[in-house]
Backbone as numpy.savetxt, mean C-alpha at the origin, in Angstrom:
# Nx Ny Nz CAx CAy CAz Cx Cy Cz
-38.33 9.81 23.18 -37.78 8.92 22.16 -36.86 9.68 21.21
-37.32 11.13 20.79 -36.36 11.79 20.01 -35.26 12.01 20.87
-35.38 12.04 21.74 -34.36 13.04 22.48 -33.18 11.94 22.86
-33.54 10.81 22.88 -32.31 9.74 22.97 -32.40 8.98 21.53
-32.74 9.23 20.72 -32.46 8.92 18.96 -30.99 10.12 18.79
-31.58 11.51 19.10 -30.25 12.58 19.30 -29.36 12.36 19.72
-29.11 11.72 20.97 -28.14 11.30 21.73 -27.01 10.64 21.02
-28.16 9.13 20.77 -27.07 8.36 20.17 -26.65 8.40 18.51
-27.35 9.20 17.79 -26.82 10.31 17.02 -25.49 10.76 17.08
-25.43 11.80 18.14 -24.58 12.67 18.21 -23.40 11.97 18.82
-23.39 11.07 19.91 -22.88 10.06 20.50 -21.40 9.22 19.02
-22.36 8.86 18.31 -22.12 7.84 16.69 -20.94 9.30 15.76
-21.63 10.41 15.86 -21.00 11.66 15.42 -18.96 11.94 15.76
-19.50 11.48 16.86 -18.43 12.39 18.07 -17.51 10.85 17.88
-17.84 9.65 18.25 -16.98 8.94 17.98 -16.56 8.67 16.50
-16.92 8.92 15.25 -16.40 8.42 13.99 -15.58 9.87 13.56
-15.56 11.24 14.11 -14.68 11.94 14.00 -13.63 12.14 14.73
-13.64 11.15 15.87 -12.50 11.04 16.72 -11.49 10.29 16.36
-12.57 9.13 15.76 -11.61 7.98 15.08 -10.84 8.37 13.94
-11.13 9.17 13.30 -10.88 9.75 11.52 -9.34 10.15 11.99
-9.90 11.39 12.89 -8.24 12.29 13.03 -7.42 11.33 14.13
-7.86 10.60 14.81 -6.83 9.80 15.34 -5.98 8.94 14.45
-6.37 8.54 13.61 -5.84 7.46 12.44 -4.85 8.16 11.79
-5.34 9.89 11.42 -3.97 10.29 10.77 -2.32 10.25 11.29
-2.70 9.96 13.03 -1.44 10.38 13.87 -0.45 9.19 14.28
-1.34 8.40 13.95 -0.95 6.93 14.68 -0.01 5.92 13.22
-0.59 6.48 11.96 -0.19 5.72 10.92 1.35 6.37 10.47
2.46 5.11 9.99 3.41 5.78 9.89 3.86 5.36 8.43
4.71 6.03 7.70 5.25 6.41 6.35 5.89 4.64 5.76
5.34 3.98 4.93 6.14 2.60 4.87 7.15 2.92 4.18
8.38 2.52 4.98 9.37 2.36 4.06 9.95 1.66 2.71
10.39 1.76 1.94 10.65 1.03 0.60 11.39 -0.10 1.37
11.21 -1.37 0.38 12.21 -2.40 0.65 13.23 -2.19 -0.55
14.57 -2.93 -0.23 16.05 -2.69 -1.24 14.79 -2.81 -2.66
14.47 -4.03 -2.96 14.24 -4.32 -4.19 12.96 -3.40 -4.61
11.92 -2.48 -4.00 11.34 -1.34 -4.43 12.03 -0.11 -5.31
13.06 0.31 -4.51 14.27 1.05 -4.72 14.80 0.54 -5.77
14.77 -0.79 -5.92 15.75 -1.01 -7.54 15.30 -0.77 -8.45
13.83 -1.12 -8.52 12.98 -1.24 -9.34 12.47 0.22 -9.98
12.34 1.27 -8.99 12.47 2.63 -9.42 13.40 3.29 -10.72
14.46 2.61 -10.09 15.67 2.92 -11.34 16.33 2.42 -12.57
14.82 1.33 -12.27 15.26 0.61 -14.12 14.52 1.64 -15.01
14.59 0.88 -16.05 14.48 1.32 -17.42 12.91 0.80 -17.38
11.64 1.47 -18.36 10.61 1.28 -18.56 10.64 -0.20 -19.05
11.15 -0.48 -19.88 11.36 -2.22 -20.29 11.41 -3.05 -19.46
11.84 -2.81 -18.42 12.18 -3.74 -17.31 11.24 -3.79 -16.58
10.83 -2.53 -16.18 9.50 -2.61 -15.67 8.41 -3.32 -15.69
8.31 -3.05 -17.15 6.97 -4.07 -18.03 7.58 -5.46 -17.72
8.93 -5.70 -17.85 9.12 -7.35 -17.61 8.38 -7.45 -16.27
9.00 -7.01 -15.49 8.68 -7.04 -13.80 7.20 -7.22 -14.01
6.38 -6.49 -14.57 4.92 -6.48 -14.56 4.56 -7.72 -14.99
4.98 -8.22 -16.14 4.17 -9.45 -16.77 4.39 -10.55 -16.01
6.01 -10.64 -15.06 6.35 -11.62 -14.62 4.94 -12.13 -13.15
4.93 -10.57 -12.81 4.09 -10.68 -11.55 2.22 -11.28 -11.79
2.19 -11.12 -13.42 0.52 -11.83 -13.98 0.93 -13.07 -13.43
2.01 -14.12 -14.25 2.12 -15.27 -14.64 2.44 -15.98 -13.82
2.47 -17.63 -13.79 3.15 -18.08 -13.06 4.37 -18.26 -12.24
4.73 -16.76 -12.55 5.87 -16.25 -10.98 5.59 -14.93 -10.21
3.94 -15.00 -10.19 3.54 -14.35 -9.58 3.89 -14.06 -8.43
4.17 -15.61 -7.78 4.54 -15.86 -5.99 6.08 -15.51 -5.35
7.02 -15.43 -6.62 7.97 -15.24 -6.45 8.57 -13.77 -5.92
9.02 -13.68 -5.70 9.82 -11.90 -4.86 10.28 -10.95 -6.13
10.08 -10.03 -5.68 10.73 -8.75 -6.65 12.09 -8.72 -7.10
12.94 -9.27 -5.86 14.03 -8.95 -6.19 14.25 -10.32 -7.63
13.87 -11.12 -7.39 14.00 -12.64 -8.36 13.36 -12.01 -9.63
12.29 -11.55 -9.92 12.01 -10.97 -11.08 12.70 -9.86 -11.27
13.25 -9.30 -10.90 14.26 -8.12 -11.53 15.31 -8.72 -11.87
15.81 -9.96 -11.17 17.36 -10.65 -11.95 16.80 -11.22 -12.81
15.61 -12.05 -12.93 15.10 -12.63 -14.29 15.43 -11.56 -15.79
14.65 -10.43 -15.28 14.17 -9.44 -16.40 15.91 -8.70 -16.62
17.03 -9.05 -15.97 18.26 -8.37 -15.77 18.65 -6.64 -15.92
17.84 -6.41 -14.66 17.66 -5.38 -13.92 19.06 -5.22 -13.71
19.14 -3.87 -13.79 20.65 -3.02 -12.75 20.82 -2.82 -11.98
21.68 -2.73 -11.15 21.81 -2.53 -9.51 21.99 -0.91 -9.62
């Protein structure tokens, strides 16, 4: 009974460290979208607009639409 408790032990071992370092190889770098990138290069003010807009009821709306709201720079 111990000796196959070990097994599937070691079994449980061998697969969740296989899985770990496989995951690092397979996952790839997300790229920014345009309006991430814009948003980098505003001004802290704008930012915070961008932020509050995303609480409130234009939550659902896109980044790029809250950065022309808040009149973000290209």
């Amino acid at each position: 009974m111990k000796k196959i408790l070990g097994i599937v032990v070691l079994g449980l071992m061998i697969g969740f460290l296989t899985s770990c370092s496989d995951n690092d190889k397979t996952e790839k770098p997300k790229e920014k979208s345009p309006a991430e990138v814009r948003l980098e290069k505003q001004t802290q003010d704008v930012k915070n607009c961008v932020k509050t807009l995303g609480q409130g009821v234009y939550k659902d709306k896109s980044l790029s639409w809250k950065l022309d709201s808040c009149n973000a720079t290209n």
